[in-house]
C-alpha positions as CSV (number, residue, x, y, z in Angstrom):
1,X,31.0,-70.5,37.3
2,X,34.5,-70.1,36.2
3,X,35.6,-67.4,33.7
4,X,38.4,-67.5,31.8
5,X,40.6,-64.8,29.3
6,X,43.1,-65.6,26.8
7,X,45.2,-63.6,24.2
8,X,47.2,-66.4,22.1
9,X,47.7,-67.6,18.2
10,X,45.5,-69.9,16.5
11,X,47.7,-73.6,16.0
12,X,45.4,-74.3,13.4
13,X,42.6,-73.2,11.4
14,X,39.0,-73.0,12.8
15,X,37.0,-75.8,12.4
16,X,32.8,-76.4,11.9
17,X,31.5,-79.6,13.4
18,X,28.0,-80.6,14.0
19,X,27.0,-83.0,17.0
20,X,23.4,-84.0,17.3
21,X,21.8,-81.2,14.9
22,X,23.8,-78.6,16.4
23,X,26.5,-76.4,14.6
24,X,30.0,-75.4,16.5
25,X,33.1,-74.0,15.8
26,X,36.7,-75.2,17.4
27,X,40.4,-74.1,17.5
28,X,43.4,-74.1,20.0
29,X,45.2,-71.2,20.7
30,X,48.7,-71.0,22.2
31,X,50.0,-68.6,24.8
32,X,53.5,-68.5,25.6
33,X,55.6,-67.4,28.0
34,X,59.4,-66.7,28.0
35,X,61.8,-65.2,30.8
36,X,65.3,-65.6,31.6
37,X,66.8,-67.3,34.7
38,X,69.1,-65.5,37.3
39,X,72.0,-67.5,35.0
40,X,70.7,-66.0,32.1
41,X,69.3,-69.3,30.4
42,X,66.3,-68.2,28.5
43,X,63.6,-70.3,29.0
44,X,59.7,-70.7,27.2
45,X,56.7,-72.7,28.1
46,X,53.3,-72.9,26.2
47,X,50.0,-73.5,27.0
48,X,47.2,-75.1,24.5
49,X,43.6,-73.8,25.1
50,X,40.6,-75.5,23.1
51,X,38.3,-73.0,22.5
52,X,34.6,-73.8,21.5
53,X,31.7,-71.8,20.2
54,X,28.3,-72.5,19.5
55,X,27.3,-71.4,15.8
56,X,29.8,-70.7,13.0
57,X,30.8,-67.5,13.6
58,X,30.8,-64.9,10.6
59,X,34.8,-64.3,11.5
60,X,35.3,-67.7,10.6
61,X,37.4,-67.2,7.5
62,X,39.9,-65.1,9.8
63,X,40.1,-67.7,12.4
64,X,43.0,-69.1,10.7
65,X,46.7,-70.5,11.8
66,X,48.5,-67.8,13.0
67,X,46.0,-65.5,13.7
68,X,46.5,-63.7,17.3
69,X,43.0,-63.8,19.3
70,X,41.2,-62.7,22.3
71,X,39.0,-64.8,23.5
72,X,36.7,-64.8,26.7
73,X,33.9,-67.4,28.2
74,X,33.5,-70.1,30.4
75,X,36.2,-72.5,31.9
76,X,36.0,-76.1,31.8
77,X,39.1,-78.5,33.1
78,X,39.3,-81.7,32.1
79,X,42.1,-84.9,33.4
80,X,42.7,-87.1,30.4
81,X,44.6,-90.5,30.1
82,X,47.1,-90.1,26.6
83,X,47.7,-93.1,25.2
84,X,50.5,-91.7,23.3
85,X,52.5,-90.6,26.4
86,X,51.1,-92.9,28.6
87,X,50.3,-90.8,31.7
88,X,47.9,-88.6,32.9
89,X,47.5,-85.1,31.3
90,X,45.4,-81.8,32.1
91,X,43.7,-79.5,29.8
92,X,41.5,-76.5,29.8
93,X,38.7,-75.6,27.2
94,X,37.0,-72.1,26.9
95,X,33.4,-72.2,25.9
96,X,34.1,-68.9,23.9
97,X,31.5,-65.9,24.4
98,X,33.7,-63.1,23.2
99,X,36.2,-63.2,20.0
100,X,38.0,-60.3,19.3
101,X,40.5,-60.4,16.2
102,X,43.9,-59.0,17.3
103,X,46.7,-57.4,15.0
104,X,46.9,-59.2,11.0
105,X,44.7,-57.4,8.5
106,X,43.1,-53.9,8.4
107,X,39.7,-53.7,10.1
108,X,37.4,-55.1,6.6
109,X,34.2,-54.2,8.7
110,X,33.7,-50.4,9.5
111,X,32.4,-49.8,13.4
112,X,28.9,-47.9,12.0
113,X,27.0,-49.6,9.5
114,X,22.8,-49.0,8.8
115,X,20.1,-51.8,8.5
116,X,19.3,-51.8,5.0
117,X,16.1,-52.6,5.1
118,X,14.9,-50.0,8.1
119,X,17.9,-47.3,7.6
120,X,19.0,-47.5,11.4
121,X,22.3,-47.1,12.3
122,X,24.1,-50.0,13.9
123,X,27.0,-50.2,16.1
124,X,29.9,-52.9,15.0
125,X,31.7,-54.1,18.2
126,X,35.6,-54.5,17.2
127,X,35.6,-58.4,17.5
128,X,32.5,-57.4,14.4
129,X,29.7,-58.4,16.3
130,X,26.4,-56.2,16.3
131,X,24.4,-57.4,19.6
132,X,21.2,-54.8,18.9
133,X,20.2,-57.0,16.0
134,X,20.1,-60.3,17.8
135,X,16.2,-60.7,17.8
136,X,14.3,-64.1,18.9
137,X,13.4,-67.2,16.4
138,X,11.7,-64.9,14.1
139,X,14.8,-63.1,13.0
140,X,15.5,-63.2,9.4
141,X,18.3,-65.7,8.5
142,X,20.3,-62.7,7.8
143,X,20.2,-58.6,7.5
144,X,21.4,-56.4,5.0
145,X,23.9,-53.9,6.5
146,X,25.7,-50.9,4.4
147,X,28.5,-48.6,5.2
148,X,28.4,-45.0,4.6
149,X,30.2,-45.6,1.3
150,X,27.4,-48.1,0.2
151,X,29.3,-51.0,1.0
152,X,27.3,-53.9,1.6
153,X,27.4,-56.4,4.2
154,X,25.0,-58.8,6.4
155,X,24.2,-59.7,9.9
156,X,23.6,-63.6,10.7
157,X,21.2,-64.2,13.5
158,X,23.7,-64.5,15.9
159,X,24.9,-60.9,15.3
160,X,28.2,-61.8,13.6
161,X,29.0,-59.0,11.0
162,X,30.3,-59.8,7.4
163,X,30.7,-58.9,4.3
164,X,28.4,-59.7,1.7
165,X,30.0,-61.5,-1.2
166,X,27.0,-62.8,-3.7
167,X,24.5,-61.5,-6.6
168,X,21.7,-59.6,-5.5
């Protein structure tokens, strides 16, 4: 199995497809790299990375252009023919299993939340992911989650923390 890291910016905002009854999330992120030759000509090149993952994650609406990520999961290479270019090109995709949000915004999502429905305390992972409360098919379609100061927000059955916005 090949594992792969990357820290880059999102080229463009996240997108939700669905192939076959299933429901995944897509992006690129960029990573560049710059250095100066012994001439002193700076120089920059950057690499594209498609990044999948299974589910719509509940960090979607931060997964936006411009947005620095982490991102961690399983390599896949692929050789491509572009038409537009007309030569053979390489690429890399990285079936994503970890997300973390890097820089932007304030942390929305405090780190210790409680179940609402049971009381327990739950830890929130930075990338606001709570794996305790991923449970098997019987899992509730989401939970109720509040912060110490009674802020309210839910859990999908993925684990993906976020907060609630509705009516009661």
């Amino acid at each position: 199995m090949l594992q792969g890291i990357a820290i880059g910016h999102i080229g463009g905002d996240a997108e939700v497809k669905n192939t076959n009854g299933k429901e995944f999330t897509t992006f690129r992120i960029a990573h560049s790299d710059r250095w100066t030759d012994e001439a002193g000509q700076s120089h920059e090149t950057t690499q594209w990375i498609d990044c999948v993952m299974n589910g719509r994650p509940g960090v979607l609406d931060y997964l936006k252009k411009g947005q620095m990520v982490f991102v961690s999961g399983s390599l896949v290479c692929r050789i491509y023919s572009s038409a537009k270019d007309r030569c053979m090109k390489a690429g890399v995709t990285i079936n994503v299993r970890t997300l973390e949000l890097l820089g932007g915004r304030g942390d929305e999502i405090p780190s210790v939340l409680f179940d609402a429905n049971t009381g327990s305390q739950v830890e929130v992972k930075k990338w606001f992911n709570v794996p305790s409360l991923v449970r098997g098919e019987d899992q509730p379609e989401f939970v109720p989650l509040v912060s110490r100061s009674q802020e309210r927000f839910i859990a999908d059955r993925n684990g993906w923390v976020q907060k609630f916005v509705g009516e009661d």
